[in-house]
N, C-alpha and C positions, 0 to 999 in steps of 0.2 A: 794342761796336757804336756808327757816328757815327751820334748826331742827327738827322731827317732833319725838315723840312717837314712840315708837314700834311698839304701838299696840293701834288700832284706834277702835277697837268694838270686843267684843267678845259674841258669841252665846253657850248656851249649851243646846243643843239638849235632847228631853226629849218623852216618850212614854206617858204620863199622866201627862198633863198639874196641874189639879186639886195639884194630889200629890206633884209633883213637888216644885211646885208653894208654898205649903203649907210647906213641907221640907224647904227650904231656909228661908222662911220668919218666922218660930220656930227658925230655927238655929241663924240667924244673927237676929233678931227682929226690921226689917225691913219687909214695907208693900208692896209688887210690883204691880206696874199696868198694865193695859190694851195696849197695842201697837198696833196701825195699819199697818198689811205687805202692801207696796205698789202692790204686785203684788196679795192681796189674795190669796196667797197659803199656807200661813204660820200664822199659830197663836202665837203670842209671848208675854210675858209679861216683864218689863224691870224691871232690878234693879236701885234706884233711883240716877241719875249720875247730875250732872252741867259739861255740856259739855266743860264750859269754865274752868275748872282746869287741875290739873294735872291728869293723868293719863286716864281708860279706862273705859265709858259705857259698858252694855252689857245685855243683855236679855236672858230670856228660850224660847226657838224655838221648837216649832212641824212642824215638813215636812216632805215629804215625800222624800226628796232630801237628809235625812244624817241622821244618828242615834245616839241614846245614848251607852256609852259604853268607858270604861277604853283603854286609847290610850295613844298617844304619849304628848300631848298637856295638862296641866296641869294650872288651872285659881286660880290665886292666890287671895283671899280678905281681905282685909286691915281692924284690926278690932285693939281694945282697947288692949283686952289678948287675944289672942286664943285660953286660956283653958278657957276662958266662954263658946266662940261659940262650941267649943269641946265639953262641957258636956252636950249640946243639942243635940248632935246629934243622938247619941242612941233612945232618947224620940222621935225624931221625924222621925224614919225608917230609918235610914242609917247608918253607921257602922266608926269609928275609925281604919285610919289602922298602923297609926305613933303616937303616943301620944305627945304633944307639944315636942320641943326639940330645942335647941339653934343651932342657925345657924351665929354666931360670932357676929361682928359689926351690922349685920342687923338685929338684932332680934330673935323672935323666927317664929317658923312653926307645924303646923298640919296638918298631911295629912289625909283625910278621903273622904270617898265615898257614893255619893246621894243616894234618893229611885229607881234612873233610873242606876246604876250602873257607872254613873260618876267618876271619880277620883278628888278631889277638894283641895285645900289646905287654910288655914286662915295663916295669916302673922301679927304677933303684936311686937313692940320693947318692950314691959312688958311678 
């Protein structure tokens, strides 16, 4: 059996697409687009992935099936510096709740929290 990832897709759930949608792609200045649910019940929009590398796709979901909201489950996104994407985040509605901080061999990390009350973190080796 190969290998596989941990983690094959990830969805975060959100009350206002529009916002949302606008929130991340300020923050990381990336454009996301348009997804289609196969079942129609879910409107999503994806962050820009190539399926065939490393690591995980993943989308903003609206459903009725699950909500937004600070949990257990924390999406990490891989960025340059983390205190670039950090210093956007303010300007674009959502809040700082760790300011960058070393996390040894691996880099660094930012935790902070969307317009839908998300819990989110950026991960940069600068």
């Amino acid at each position: 059996m190969t290998q596989k990832n941990a983690v094959g897709w990830f969805d975060i759930y959100v009350d206002d697409m529009a916002r949302a949608a606008g929130f991340y792609e300020t923050v990381l200045e990336q454009a996301l687009e348009d997804m289609p649910d196969p079942t129609g019940k879910t409107e999503m929009k994806s962050f820009p992935a190539d399926m065939g590398r490393y690591g995980a796709g993943g989308a903003l979901s609206k459903s009725d099936h699950a909500r937004p909201g600070a949990g257990g489950t924390v999406v990490y996104f891989s960025v340059q510096d983390c205190a670039q994407e950090e210093a956007r985040v303010a300007e674009a509605g959502g809040e700082v709740v760790r300011p960058k901080f070393s996390i040894g061999e691996f880099g660094f990390v930012s935790l902070c929290r969307d317009t839908e009350g998300n819990l989110f973190g950026l991960n940069s080796m600068q």
